[in-house]
N, C-alpha and C positions, 0 to 999 in steps of 0.2 A: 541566610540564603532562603527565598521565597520559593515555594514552588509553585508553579503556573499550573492550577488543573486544568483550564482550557489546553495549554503545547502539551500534555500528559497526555491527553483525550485526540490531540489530533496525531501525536506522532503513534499513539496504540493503530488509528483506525487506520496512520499510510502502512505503520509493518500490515496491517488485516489485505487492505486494498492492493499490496506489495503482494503479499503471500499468492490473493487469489490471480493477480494476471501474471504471476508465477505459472501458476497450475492453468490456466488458460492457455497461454504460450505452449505449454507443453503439449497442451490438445490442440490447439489450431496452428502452429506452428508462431510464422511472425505475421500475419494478417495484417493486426494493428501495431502501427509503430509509432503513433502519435502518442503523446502523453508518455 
């Protein structure tokens, strides 16, 4: 089994990217719903 560091590297930064319009949402409600 190979590991990919690039799918390592991109699914770290969607949980980081996740996290923070997490905590965005929480402050601006649902403004954006796109993406």
């Amino acid at each position: 089994m190979r590991i990919n560091e690039q799918e390592i590297r991109y699914h770290l930064i969607d949980l980081i990217l996740r996290k923070k319009g997490d905590d965005n949402n929480q402050m601006a409600g649902m403004q954006n719903t796109s993406s």
